[in-house]
C-alpha positions as CSV (number, residue, x, y, z in Angstrom):
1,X,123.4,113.8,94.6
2,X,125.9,111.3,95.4
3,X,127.5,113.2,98.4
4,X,123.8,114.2,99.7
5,X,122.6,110.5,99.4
6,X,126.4,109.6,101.5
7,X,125.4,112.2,103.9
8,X,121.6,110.7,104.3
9,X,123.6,107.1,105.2
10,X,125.9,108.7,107.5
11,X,122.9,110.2,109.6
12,X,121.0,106.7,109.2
13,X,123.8,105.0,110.8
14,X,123.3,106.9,113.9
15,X,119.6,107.2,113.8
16,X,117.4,103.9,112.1
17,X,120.0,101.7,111.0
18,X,121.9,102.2,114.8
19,X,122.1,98.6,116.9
20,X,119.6,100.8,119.4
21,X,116.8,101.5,117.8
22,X,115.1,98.0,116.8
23,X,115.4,97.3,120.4
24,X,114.1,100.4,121.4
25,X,111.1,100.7,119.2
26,X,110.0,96.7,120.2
27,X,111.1,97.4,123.4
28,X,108.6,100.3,124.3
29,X,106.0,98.4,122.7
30,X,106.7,95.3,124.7
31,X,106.7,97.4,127.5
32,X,102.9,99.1,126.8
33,X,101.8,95.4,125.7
34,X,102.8,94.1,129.3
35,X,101.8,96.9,131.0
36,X,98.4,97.3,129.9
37,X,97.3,93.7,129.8
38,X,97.8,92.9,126.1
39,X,95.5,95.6,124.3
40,X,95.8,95.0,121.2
41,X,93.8,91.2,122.1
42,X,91.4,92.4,124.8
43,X,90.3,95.4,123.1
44,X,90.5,94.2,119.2
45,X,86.8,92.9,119.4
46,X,85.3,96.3,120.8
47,X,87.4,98.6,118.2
48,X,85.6,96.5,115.4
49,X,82.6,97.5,116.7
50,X,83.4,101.4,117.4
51,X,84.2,101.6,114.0
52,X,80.9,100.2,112.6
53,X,79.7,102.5,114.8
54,X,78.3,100.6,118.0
55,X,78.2,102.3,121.3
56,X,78.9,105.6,119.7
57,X,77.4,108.7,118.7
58,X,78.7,111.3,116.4
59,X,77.3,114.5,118.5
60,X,80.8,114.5,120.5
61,X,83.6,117.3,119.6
62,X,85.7,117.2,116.9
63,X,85.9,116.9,113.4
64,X,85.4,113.7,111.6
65,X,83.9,110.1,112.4
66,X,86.0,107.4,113.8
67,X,86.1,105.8,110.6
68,X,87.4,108.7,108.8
69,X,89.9,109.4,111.5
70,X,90.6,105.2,110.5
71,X,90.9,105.8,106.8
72,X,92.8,109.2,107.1
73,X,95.4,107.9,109.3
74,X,95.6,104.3,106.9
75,X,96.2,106.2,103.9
76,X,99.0,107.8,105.5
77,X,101.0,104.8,106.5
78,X,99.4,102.6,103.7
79,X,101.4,103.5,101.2
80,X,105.2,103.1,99.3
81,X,105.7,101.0,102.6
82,X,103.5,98.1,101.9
83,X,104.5,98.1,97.9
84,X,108.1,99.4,97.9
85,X,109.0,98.7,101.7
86,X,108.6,95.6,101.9
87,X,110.3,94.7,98.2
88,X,112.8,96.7,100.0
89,X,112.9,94.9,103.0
90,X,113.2,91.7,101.1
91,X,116.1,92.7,99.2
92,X,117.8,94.3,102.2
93,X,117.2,91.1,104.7
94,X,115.7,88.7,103.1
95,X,112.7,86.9,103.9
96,X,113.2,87.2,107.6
97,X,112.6,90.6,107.0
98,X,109.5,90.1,106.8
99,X,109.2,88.4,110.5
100,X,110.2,91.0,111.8
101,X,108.0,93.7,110.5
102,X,104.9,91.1,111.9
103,X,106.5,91.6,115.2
104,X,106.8,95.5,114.6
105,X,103.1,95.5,113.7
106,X,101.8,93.3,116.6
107,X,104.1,95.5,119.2
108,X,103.0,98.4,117.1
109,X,99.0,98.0,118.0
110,X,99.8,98.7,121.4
111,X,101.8,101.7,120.7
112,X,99.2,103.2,118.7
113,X,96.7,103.0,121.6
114,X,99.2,104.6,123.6
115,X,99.9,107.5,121.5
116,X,96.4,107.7,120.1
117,X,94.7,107.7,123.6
118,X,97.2,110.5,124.3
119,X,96.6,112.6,121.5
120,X,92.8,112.6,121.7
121,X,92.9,113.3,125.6
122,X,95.1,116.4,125.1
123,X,94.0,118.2,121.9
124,X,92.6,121.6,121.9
125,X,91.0,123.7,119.5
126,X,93.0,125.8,117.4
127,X,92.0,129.9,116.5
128,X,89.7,128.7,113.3
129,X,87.4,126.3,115.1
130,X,89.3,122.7,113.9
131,X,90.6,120.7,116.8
132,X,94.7,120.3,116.7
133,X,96.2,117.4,118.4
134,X,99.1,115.1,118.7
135,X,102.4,114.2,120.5
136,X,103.8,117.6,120.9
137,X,100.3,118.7,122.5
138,X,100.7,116.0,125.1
139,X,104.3,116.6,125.6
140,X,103.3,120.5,126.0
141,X,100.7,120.3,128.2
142,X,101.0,117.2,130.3
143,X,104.8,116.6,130.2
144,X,105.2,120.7,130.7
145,X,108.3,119.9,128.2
146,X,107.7,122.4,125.6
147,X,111.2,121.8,124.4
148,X,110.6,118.5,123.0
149,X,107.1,119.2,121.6
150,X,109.1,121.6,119.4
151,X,111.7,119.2,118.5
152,X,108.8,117.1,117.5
153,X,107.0,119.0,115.4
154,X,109.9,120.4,113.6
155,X,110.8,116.7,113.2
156,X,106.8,116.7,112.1
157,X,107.2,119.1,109.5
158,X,110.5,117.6,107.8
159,X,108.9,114.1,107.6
160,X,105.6,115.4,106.1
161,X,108.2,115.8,102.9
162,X,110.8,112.8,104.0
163,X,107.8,110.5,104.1
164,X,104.9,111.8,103.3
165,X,105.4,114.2,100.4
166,X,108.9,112.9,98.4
167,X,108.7,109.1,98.3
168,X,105.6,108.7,97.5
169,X,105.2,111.1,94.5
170,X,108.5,109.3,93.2
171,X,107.4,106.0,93.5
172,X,104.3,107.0,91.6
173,X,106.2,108.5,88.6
174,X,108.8,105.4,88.7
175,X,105.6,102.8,88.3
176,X,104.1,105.3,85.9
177,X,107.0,105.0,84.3
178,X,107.7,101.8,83.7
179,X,103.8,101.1,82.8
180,X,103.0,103.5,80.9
181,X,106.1,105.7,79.6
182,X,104.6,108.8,81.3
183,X,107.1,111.7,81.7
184,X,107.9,111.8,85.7
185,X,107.6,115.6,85.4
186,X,104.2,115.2,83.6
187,X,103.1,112.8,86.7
188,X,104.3,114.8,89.4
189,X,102.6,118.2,87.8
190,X,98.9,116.3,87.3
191,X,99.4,114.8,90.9
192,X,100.8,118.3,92.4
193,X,97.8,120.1,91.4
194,X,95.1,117.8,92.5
195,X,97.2,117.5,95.6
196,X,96.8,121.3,96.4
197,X,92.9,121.1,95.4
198,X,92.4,118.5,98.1
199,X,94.9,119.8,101.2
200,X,93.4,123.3,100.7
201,X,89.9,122.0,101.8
202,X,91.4,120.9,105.5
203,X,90.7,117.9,107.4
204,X,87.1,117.1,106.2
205,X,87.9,117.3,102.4
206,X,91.1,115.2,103.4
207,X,88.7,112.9,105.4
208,X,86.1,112.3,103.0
209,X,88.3,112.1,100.2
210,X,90.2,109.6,102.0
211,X,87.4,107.3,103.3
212,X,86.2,106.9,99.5
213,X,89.7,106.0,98.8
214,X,91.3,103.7,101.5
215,X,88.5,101.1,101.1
216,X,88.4,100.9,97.2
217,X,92.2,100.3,97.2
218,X,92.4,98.0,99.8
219,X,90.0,95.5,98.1
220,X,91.9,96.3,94.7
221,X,95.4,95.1,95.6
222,X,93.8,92.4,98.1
223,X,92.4,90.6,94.8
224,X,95.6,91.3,92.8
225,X,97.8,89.6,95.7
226,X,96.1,86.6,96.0
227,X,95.8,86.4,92.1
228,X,99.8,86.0,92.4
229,X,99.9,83.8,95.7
230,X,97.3,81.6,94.2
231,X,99.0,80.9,91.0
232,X,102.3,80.2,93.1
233,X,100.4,77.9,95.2
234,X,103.2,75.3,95.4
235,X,105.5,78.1,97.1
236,X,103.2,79.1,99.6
237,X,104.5,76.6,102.6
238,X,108.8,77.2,101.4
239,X,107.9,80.9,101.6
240,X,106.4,81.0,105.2
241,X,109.1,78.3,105.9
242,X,111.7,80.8,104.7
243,X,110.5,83.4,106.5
244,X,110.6,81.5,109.9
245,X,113.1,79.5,108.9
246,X,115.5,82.1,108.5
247,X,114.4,84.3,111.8
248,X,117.4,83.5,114.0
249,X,119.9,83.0,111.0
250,X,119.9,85.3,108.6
251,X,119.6,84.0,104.8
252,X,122.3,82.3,102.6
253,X,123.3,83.8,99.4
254,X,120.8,81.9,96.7
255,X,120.4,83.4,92.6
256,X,121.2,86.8,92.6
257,X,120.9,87.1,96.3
258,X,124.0,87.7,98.9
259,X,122.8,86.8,101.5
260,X,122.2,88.8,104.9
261,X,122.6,88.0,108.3
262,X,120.6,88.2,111.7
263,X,121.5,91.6,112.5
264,X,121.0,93.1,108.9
265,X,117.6,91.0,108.8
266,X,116.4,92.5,112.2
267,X,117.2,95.8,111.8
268,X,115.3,96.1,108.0
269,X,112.2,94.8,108.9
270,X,111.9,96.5,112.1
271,X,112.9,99.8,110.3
272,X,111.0,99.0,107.1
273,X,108.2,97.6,109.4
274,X,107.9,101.4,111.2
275,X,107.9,102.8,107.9
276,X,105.2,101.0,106.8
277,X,102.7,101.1,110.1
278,X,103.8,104.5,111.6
279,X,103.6,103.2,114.8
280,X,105.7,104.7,117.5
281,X,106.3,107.7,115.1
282,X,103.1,109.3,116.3
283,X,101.9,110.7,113.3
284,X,98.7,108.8,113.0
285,X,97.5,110.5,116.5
286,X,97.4,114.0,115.0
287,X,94.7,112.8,112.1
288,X,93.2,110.5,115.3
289,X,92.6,113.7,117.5
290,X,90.5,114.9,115.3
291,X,87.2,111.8,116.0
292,X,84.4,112.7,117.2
293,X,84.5,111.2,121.3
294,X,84.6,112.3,124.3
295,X,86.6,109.1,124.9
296,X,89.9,109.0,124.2
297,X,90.1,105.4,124.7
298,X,88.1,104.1,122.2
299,X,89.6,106.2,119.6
300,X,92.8,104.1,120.8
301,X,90.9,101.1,120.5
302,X,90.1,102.1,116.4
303,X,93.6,103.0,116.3
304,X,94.7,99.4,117.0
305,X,93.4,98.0,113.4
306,X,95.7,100.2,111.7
307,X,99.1,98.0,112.0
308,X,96.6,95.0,111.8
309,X,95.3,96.3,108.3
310,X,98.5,98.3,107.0
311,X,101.0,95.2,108.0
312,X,99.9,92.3,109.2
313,X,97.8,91.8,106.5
314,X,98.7,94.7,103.2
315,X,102.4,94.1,104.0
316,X,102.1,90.2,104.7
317,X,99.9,90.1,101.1
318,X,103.3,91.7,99.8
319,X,105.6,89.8,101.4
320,X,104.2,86.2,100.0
321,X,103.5,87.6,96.3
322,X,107.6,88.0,96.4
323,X,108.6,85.3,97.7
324,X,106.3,82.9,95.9
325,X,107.3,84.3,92.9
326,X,110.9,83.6,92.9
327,X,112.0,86.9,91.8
328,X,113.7,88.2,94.7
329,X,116.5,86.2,94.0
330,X,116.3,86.8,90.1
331,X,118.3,89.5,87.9
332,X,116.1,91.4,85.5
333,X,117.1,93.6,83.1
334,X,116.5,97.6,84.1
335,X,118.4,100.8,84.0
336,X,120.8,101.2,86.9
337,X,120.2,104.3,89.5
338,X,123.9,106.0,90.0
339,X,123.0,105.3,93.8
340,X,122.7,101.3,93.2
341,X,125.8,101.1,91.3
342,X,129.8,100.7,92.6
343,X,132.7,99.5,90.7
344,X,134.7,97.1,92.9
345,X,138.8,95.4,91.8
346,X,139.0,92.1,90.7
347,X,136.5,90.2,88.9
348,X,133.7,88.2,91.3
349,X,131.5,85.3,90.4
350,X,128.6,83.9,92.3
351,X,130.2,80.9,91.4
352,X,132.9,82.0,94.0
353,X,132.1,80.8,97.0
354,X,135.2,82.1,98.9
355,X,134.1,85.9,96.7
356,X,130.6,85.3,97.4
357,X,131.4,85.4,101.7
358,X,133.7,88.5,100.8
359,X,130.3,90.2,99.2
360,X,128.6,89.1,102.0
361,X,130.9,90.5,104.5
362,X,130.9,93.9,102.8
363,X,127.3,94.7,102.4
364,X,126.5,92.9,105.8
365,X,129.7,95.7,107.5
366,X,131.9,92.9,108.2
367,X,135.6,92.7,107.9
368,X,136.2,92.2,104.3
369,X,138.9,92.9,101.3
370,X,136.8,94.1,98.8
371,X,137.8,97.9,97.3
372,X,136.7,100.4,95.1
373,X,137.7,100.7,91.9
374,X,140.1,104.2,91.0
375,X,140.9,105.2,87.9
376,X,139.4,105.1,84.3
377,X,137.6,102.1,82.1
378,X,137.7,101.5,78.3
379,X,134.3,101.1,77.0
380,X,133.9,100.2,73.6
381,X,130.3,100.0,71.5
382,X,128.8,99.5,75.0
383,X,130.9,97.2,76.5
384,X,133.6,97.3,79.4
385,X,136.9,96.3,78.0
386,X,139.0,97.1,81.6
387,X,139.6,93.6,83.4
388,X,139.4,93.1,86.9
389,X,137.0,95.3,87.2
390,X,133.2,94.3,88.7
391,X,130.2,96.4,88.8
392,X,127.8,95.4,91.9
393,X,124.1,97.0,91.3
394,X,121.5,96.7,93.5
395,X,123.6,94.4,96.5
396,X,124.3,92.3,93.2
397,X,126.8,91.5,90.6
398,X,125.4,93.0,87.6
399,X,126.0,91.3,84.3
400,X,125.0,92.0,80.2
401,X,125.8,95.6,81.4
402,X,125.5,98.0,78.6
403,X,126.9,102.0,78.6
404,X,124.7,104.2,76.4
405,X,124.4,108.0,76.0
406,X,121.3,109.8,76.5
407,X,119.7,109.1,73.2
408,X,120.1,105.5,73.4
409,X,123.3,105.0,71.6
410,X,125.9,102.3,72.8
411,X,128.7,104.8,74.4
412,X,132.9,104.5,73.3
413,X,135.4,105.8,75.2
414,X,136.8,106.4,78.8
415,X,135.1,106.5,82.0
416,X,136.4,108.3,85.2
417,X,135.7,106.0,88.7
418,X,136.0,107.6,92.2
419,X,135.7,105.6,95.0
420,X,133.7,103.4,92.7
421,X,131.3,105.6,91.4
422,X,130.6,106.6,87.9
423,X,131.4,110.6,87.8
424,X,129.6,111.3,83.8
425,X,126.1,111.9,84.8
426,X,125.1,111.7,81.1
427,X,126.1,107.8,80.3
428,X,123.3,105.3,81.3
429,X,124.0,102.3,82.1
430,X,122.0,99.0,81.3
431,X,122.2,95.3,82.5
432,X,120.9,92.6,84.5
433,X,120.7,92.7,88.5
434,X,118.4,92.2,91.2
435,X,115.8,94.7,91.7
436,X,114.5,96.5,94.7
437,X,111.1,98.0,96.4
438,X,108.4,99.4,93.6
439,X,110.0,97.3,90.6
440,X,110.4,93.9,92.8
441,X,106.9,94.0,93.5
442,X,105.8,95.1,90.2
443,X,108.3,92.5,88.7
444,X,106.7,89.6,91.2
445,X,102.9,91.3,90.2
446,X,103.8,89.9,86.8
447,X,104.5,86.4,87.7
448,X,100.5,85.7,88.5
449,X,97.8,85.0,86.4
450,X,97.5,88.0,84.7
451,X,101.2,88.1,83.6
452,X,102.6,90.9,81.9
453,X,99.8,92.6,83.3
454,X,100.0,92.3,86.8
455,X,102.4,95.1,87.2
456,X,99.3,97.3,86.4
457,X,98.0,96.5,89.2
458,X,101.4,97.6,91.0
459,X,101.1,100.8,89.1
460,X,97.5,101.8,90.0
461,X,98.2,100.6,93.8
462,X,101.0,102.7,94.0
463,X,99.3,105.7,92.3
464,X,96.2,105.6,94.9
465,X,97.8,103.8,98.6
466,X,100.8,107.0,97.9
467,X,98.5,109.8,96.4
468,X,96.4,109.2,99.3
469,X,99.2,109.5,102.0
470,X,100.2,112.5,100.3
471,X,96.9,113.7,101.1
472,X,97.1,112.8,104.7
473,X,100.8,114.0,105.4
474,X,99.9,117.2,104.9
475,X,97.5,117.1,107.1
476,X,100.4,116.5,109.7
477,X,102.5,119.0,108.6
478,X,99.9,121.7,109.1
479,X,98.8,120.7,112.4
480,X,102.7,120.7,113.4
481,X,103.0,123.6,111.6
482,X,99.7,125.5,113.9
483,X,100.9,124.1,116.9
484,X,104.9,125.8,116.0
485,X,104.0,128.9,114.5
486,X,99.9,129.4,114.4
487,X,97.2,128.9,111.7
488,X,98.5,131.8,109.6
489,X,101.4,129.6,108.9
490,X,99.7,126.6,107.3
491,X,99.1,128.1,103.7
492,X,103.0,128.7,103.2
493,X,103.3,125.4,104.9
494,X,101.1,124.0,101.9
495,X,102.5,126.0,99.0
496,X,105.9,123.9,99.8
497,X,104.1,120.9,100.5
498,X,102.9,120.9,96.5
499,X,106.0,122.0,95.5
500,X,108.2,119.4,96.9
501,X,105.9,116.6,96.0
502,X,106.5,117.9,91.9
503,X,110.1,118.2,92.6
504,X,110.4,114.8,94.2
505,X,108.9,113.4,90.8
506,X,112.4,113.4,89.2
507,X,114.8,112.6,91.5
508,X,116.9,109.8,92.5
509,X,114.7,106.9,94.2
510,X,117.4,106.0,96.5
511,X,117.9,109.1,98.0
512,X,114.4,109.9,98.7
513,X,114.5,106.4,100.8
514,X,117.3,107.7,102.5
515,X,115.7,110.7,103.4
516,X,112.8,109.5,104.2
517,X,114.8,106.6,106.4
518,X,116.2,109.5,108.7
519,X,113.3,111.5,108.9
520,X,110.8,108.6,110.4
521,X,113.0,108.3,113.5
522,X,113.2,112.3,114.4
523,X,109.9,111.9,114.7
524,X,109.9,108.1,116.7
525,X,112.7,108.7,119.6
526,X,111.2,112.0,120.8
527,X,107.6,110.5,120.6
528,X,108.4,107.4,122.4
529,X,110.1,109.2,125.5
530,X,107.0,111.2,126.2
531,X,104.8,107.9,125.9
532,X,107.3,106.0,128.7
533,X,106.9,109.4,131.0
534,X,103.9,109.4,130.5
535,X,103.1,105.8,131.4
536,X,101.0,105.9,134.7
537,X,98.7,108.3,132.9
538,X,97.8,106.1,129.9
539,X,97.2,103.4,132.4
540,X,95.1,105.5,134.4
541,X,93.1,106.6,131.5
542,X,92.2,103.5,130.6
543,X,91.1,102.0,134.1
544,X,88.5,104.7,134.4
545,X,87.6,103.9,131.0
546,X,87.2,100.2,131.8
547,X,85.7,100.9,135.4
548,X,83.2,103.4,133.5
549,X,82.3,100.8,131.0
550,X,80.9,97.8,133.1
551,X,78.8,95.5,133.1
552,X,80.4,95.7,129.4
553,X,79.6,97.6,126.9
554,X,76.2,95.7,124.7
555,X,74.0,98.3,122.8
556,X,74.6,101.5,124.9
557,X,75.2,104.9,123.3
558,X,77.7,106.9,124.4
């Protein structure tokens, strides 16, 4: 697992976490927002009304309403991302983080209309009467690049399990868990099968499954969040003040926390901020294509509330319950992932100023002296007896750290390091350190007026904003999967769709981050070099649209 996670980094470093690709992702959504006259402002009005269903009809083609096509495509990128992403985000870059997945979102509007306008004006019908859409149909049929249609949708199919399947179905059986001591395996087997009983009903089970859903859970973890801010009321102000504060800085080391600088800052929340809102990675046009219109334009126009909803308000909700809290720059005691933990020489104190700026330097990629640790340790009843010897956990220096065997029993004896990591799979080690996406927010649910409590809330968001983009992933993957290989190919596609979302139940959290980290942006660069090509003909779509429309639209039916 070790090696796989190291090989997951090394792609990352080319792909997300590269200097390129916050600039690129704002940049083509800067560009659109410019371009087009600020969508996401003049249009924001008129896609509230589409989706209560003003100036519309539902006799047009396709399959579901524009509010289904709404909730489908929100409870696809409302998910781990606005519970464990942002905790994630926080931890990674601190509260400018955050910033920075507002500005993804706000960018992000615009490049949903984009790539949902697209979609909807290119999609066909497949060989069983349900209409298929999406990037690669655009890319086929207007770009005449079949090449990088296919790129995309294999890059499709990978992410339905690298985002949509894998993390989500492991976040659920972490917070399940934690709450409620359930057996991951049990989770992921109860989930798995009414997973398959949902996908195997196509896009209007998925749809009306998901409409019933999206709104229910919303409301839910709207009421638990401002239970938490409102009890932290005093933090309110510091926390926004952080969060700006801290834009053009980066964040000082404070408690537990090291610190992280502009770069690290900018990059996370851009990065977490796509993970979260989808937008750019054109996924949410393939559930989009699907709306019943003959106007492709105004399912771009519903498309526009979804970075709205998912970050600008879901993640933002997140974000303050954090950071109000305090306990982003707590430790709390938890059982360390092998991924989280390296053994470094010497012995470092946060204390330390001079140690704390080498930390700083290492986890930010500076120049720095810090080393792994080679060689064995002494543990006795528990406890490290080797000096000079520091474990970081979770970007932190873990201390009241514990080494116990499998049933619970403090462990004696020698420990093997390499590269400082632990090579006996079987000890467990326990201590205090900072904690990181689902736990941080579950941790920070707690610190509200219900208490203890409040990470029940976490748990039951997480079980219904994941399930649900499950649900809608696999919708993606079968569409990518029709337009690679035909409909035939769908039911194999589904049978290892289920399967990896049981598997995914028990393995390590990091790694499925990592994964899922690599596989967003196959999807994103390919996706937004079809939308720049195909600039003059979004732009051209919707000035017919708007010449078509006046005197403006009041009360008439489409």
């Amino acid at each position: 697992m070790s090696e796989i996670n190291q090989i997951l980094l090394g792609l990352d470093q080319w792909l997300g976490s590269a200097f390129y690709f916050p600039y690129l992702l704002l940049g083509v959504g800067l560009f659109f927002t410019l371009y087009l006259g600020f969508p996401q402002i003049r249009f924001f009005k008129q896609a509230v009304n589409i989706l209560l269903g003003r100036h519309t009809t539902h006799t047009s083609q396709g399959d579901t309403t524009h509010f289904q096509a709404l909730t489908t495509a929100l409870s696809g990128t409302v998910g781990t991302g606005n519970i464990g992403g942002v905790g994630l985000a926080i931890y990674l870059g601190g509260p400018a983080a955050l910033f920075w997945m507002w500005m993804t979102a706000f960018l992000g509007m615009t490049t949903k209309y984009v790539e949902v306008t697209l979609s909807h004006k290119y999609r066909v019908t497949d060989s069983q009467g349900f209409i298929a859409g999406g990037p690669m149909y655009f890319m086929h049929r207007k770009l005449n690049a079949p090449w990088l249609a296919v790129i995309f949708a294999v890059a499709t199919v990978i992410s339905a399990f690298g985002t949509g399947s894998m993390p989500q179905i492991n976040n659920i059986a972490s917070a399940m868990e934690s709450s409620f001591s359930f057996e991951p395996m049990w989770t992921g087997g109860i989930l798995a099968i009414l997973l398959a009983f949902v996908i195997i009903g196509g896009i209007k089970r998925i749809a009306s499954v998901t409409s019933k859903i999206v709104p229910f859970m919303v409301l839910a973890y709207v009421i638990g969040a401002i239970s938490v801010i409102s009890f932290n009321y005093q933090n309110i102000l510091p926390s926004l003040g952080s969060i700006i504060g801290d834009v053009f800085t980066g964040t000082a080391a404070t408690g537990g926390f090291l610190g992280a600088g502009f770069a690290y800052a900018f990059n996370r929340g851009v990065n977490r901020g796509l993970f979260s809102n989808e937008a750019g990675q054109g996924s949410a046009p393939i559930a989009h294509a699907s709306a019943k219109t003959d106007q492709p334009v105004k399912e771009g126009m519903v498309a526009i509330l979804e970075p709205f909803i998912d970050t600008l308000i879901l993640c933002t909700l997140t974000g303050l319950v954090i950071l109000s809290s305090g306990v982003w720059t707590q430790k709390h005691t938890n059982q360390f992932d092998y991924s989280d933990m390296v053994f470094i020489q010497g012995q470092y104190s946060e204390s330390n100023k001079k140690q704390v700026n080498e930390l700083y330097n290492w986890l930010g990629g500076s120049e720095h002296s810090v080393k792994f640790y080679n060689g064995e340790i002494s543990i006795e009843k528990g406890k490290m007896l080797t000096p000079d010897v520091t474990l970081i956990n979770a970007r932190s220096i873990a201390e009241n750290v514990v080494f116990k065997v499998s049933n619970q029993k403090a462990f004696t004896g020698e420990l093997t390091l390499v590269d400082g990591k632990l090579m006996d799979s079987n000890v467990i080690v326990v201590g205090d350190s900072m904690l990181h996406s689902t736990k941080l927010t579950a941790e920070a649910f707690n610190k509200g007026w219900f208490q203890g409590y409040g990470e029940y809330i976490v748990t039951i968001g997480i079980l219904l904003f994941a399930f649900s983009t499950a649900i809608s992933w696999s919708y993606y993957g079968d569409r990518a999967m029709t337009y690679l290989f035909g409909s035939q190919s769908v039911i194999y596609f589904r049978i290892l769709y289920v399967a990896g979302f049981f598997v995914a139940s028990f393995v390590d959290t990091m790694i499925i981050w990592n994964l899922a980290a690599v596989t967003v942006v196959l999807m994103t660069l390919p996706n937004l070099l079809a939308l720049v090509l195909l600039r003059k003909d979004v732009k051209a779509t919707q000035q017919a649209y708007i010449e078509s429309s006046q005197p403006e639209l009041t009360n008439k039916k489409e």
